[in-house]
C-alpha positions as CSV (number, residue, x, y, z in Angstrom):
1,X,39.1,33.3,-27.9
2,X,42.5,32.9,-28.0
3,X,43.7,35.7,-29.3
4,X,44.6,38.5,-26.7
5,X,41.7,41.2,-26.1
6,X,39.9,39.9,-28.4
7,X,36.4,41.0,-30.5
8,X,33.5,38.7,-29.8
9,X,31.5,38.5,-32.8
10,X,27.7,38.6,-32.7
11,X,26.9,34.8,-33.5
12,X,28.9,33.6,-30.6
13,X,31.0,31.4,-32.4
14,X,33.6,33.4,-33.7
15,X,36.1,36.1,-32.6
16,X,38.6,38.9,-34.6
17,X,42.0,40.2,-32.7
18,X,41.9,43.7,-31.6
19,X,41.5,46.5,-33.9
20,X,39.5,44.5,-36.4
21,X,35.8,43.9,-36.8
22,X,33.7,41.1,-37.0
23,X,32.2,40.6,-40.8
24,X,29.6,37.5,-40.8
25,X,28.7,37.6,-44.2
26,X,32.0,37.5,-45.3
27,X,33.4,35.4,-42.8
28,X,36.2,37.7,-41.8
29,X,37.8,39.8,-39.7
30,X,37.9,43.9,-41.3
31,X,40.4,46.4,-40.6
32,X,41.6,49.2,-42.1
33,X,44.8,46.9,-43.6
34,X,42.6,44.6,-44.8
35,X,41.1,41.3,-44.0
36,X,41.6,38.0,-42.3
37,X,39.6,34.5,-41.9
38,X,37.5,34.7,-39.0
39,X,38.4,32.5,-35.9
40,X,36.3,30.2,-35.0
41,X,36.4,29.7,-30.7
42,X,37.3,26.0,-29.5
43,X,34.6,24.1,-28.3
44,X,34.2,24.0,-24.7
45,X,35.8,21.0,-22.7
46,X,38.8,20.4,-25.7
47,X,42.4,20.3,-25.6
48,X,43.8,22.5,-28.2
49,X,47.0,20.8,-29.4
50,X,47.8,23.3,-32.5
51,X,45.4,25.5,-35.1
52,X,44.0,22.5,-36.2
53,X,43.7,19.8,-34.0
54,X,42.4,19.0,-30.4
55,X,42.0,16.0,-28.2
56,X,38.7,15.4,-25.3
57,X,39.4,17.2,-22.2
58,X,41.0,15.7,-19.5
59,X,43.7,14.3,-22.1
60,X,47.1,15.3,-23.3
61,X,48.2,16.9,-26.6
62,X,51.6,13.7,-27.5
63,X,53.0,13.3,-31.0
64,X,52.5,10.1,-32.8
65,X,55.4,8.4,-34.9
66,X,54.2,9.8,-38.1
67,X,54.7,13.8,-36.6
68,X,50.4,13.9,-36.0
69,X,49.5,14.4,-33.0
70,X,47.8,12.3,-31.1
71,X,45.5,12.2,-27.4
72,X,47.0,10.3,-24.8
73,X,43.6,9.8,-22.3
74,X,45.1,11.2,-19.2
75,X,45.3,15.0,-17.7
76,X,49.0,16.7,-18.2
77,X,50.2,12.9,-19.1
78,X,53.9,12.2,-19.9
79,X,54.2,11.3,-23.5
80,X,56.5,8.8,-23.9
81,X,59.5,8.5,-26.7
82,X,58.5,5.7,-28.6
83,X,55.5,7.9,-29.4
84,X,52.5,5.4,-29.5
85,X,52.1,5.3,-25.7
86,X,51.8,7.9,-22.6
87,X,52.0,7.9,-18.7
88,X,50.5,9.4,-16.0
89,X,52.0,12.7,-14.5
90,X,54.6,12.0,-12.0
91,X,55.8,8.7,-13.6
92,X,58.3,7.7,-16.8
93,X,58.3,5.7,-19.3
94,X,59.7,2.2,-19.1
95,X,60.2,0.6,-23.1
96,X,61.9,-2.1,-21.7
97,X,58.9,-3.2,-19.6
98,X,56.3,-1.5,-21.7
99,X,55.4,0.3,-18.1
100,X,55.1,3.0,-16.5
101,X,57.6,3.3,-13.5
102,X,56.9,5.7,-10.5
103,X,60.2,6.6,-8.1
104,X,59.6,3.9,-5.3
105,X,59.3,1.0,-7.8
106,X,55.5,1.5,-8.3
107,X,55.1,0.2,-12.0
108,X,51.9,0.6,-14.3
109,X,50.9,-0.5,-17.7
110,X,51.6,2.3,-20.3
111,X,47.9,4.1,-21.9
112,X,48.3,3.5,-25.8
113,X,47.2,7.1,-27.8
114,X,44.8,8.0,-30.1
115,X,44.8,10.6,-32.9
116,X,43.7,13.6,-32.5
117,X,40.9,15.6,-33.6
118,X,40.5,18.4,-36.3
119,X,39.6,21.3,-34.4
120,X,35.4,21.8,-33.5
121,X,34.8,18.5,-34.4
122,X,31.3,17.8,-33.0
123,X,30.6,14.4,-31.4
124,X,29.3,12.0,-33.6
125,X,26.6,9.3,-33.2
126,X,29.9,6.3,-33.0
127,X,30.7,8.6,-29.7
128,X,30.8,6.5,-26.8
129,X,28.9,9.2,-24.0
130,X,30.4,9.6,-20.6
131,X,27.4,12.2,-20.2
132,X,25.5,14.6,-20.7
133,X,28.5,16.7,-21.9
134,X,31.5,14.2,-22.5
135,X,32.6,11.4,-24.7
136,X,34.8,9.7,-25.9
137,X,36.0,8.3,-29.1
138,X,34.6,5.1,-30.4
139,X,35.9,1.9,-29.4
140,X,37.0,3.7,-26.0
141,X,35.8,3.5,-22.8
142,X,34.9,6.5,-20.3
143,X,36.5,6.2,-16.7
144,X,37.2,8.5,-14.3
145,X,40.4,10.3,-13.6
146,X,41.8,11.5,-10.2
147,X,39.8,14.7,-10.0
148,X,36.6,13.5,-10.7
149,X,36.7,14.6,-14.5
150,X,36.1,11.9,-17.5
151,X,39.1,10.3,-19.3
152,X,39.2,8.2,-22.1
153,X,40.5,4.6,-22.0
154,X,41.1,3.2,-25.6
């Protein structure tokens, strides 16, 4: 739960901030001030980029061109200024070349993003499976990253 010292509510879904208690029936959070939505906990294994939106783990949180943001399919990536592609960590972006560059000359093709979720989306049937508990957007392919988690190549 993200907020700090939080109230687990009974269905396991949901938490209320300190102080408050959890109301089911009424979807809220109670307090003696009043009331407030409840909060529903991110889903396991997602990237939360803000309230409402998250990206697969194992991906980055990088604004697209229209302000949304959008999942570049590498862990802690470097999102790159025209804001449609990203890099790995520990490299920069090269718009001239359309590459990656790494100090030493080591050059890669730049990782084009894809949008982001809304928040708890569940995976859906078009889901491409990596397995039993990661996917990837359609039209994507999994493949492994450096530490052995999944990534998602579009």
């Amino acid at each position: 739960c993200l907020s700090p010292q939080a109230v687990c509510c009974s269905d396991r879904q949901h938490c209320c901030p300190q102080g408050t208690t959890c109301d089911l029936t009424r979807s809220t959070c109670t307090s003696l001030g009043g009331s407030t939505p409840l909060a529903a906990l991110p889903t396991a294994g997602e990237i939360k980029c803000d309230e409402e939106t998250s990206c697969p783990d194992g991906n980055t949180c990088c604004r697209l061109s229209s302000g949304a943001w959008g999942c570049c399919p590498l862990e802690q990536a470097v999102c790159c200024p025209d804001h449609v592609h990203c890099c790995p960590q520990g490299y920069t972006c090269d718009p001239e070349g359309g590459s990656c560059l790494q100090e030493g000359g080591t050059s890669l093709p730049w990782v084009r993003k894809i949008p982001a979720l809304p928040r708890g989306t569940q995976v859906t049937s078009r889901s491409v499976k990596c397995d039993d508990e990661t996917s990837c957007p359609d039209g994507s392919t999994c493949c492994r990253l450096s530490l052995g988690t999944w990534g998602c190549c579009p």
